[in-house]
C-alpha positions in Angstrom: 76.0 100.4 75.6 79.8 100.7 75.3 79.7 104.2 74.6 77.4 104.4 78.2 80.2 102.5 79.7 83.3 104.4 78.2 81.3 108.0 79.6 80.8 106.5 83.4 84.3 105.1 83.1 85.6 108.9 82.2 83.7 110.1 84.5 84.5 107.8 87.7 88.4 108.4 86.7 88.1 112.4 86.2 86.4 112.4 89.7 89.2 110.4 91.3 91.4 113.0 89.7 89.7 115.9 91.2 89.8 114.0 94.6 93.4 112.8 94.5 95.2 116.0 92.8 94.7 118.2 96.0 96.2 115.3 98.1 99.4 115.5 96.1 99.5 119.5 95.3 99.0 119.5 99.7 101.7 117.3 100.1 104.7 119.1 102.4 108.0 119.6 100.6 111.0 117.8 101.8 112.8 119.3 104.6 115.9 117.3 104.2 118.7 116.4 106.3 122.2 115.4 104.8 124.7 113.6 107.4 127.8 113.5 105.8 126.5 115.3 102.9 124.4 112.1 102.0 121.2 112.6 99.5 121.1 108.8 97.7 121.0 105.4 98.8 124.2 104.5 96.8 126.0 107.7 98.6 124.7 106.0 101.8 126.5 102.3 101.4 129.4 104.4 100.2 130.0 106.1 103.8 129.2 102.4 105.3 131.9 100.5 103.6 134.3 103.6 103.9 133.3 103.3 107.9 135.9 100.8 108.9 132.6 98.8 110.9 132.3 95.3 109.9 129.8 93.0 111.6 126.7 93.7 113.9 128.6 97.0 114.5 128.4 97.9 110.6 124.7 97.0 110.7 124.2 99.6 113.4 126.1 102.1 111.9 123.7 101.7 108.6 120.7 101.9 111.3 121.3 104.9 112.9 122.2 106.5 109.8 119.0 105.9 107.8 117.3 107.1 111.3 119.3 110.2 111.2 118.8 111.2 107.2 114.8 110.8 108.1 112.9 113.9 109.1 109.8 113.4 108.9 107.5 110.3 109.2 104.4 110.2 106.7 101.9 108.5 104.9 100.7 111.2 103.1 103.9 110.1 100.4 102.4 107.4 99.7 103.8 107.4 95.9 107.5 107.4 96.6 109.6 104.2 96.6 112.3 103.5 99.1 115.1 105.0 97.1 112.9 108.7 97.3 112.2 108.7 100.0 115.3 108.2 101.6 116.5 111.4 99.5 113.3 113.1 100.6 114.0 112.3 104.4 110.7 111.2 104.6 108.0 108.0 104.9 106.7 105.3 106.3 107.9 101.5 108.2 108.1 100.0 104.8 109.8 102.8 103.2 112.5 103.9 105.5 113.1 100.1 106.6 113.1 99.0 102.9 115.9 101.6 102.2 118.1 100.2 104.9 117.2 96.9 103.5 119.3 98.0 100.3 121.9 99.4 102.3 122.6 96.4 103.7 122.2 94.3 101.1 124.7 95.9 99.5 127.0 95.6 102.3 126.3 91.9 101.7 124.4 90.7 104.5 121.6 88.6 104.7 118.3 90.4 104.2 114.6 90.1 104.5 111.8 92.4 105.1 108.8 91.1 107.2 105.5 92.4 108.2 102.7 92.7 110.9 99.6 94.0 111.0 99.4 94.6 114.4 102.7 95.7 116.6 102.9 97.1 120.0 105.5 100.0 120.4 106.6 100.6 124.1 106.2 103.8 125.5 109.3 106.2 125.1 107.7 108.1 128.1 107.1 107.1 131.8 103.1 107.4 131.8 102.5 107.1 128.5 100.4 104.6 126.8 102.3 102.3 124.3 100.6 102.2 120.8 99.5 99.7 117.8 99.3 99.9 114.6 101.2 97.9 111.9 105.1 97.9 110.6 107.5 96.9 108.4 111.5 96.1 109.9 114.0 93.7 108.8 115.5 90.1 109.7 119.2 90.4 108.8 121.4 87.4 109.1 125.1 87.0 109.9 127.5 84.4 111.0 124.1 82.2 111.2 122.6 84.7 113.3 119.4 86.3 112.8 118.5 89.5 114.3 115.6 91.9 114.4 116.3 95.5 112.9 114.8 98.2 112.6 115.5 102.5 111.8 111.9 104.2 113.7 114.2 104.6 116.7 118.0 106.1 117.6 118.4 103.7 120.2 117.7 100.9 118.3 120.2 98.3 117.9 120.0 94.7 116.0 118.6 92.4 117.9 117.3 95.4 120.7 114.0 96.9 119.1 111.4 98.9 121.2 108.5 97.0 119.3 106.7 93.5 119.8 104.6 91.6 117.0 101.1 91.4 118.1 100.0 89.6 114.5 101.5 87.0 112.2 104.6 87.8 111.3 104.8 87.6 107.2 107.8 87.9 105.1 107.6 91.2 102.5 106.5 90.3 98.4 106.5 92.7 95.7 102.2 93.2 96.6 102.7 94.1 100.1 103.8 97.4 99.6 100.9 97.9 96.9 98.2 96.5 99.6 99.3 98.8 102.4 99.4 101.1 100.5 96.4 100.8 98.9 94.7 100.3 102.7 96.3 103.5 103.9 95.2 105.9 100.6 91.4 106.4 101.4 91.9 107.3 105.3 94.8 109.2 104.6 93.0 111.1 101.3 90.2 111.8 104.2 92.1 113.1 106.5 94.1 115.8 104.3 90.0 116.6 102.1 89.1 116.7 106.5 92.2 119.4 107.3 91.7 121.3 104.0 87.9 121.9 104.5 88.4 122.6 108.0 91.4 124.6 108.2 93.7 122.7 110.6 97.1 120.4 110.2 96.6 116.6 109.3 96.7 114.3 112.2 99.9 113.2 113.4 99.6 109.5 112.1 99.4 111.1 108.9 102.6 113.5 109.3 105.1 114.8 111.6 108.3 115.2 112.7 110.1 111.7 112.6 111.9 112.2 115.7 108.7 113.5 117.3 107.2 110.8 119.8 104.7 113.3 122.0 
């Protein structure tokens, strides 16, 4: 009997193997950009405290330039932490959000990650329909001031985000990333099997450019 169970157990996990390596080898390389000459995180808080911004002004500063090292946005990365994929230019709400999170803890402000499932973006372009889905952003206090932050957008600016919660609103724990990301694995392992078999890019929820709102 265990030796039944130890063969179905080998043979479940080398199947997931065969199912999950293509997802990785497909994976796009990083097409990096390097304001400033920036690659890391700790390079990042560097150019903020050598910035001469202090204030709601510093926390700004720190947005737009998380927003600006990003290049692309993507699920399909599922595996990398904040810190990669910040050097990658590349990822998700709870990726690029959590790496301006460390930024500006390190600049000393008050910090904490929250969550929706559901969010409502507003359109960027007159006729276009807003969209839904769920994020990851960032309440950062100062000077007993909370304010709502977030790096998906240029224009945004703490306090002035293009995005309303349409679900509970939940504070970040050390599982959330590991749930979402576990939610977001089998659609998004479908959809690059789906573009494989049939010869066409991945959908754009899956990848694209991060500046890219069409």
């Amino acid at each position: 009997m265990k030796g039944s169970k130890a063969w179905w157990l080998g043979l479940l996990t080398g199947a997931a193997a065969v199912a999950v390596a293509p997802v990785v080898i497909r994976a796009p390389k990083p097409a990096l950009n390097l304001p400033r000459d920036i690659r890391t995180l700790d390079e990042a808080l560097g150019d903020c405290l050598a910035s001469g911004q202090d204030g709601w002004d510093l926390v700004d500063y720190a947005t737009r330039l998380v927003n600006e090292k990003f290049t692309r946005y993507s699920v399909w990365h599922l595996w990398e932490n904040s810190g990669l994929a910040f050097a990658n230019s590349r990822g998700f709400s709870e990726q690029y959000n959590l790496a301006l999170a460390r930024i500006l803890a390190g600049l000393g402000y008050e910090v904490h990650a929250v969550h929706a499932r559901h969010v409502r973006f507003d359109p960027e372009r007159p006729g276009s329909a807003p969209w839904r889905d769920g994020h990851t952003w960032l309440k950062v206090g100062y000077q007993g001031e909370t304010r709502d932050v977030c790096a998906s957008r240029a224009q945004h600016r703490a306090g002035q985000v293009s995005f309303t919660a349409q679900s509970a609103t939940k504070p970040v724990r050390f599982w959330t990333g590991a749930a979402v990301r576990l939610g977001l694995a089998g659609p998004v392992g479908y959809e690059v099997w789906k573009s494989l078999l049939d010869r066409r890019p991945v959908p754009r929820w899956v990848f694209r450019g991060f500046h890219d709102r069409g």
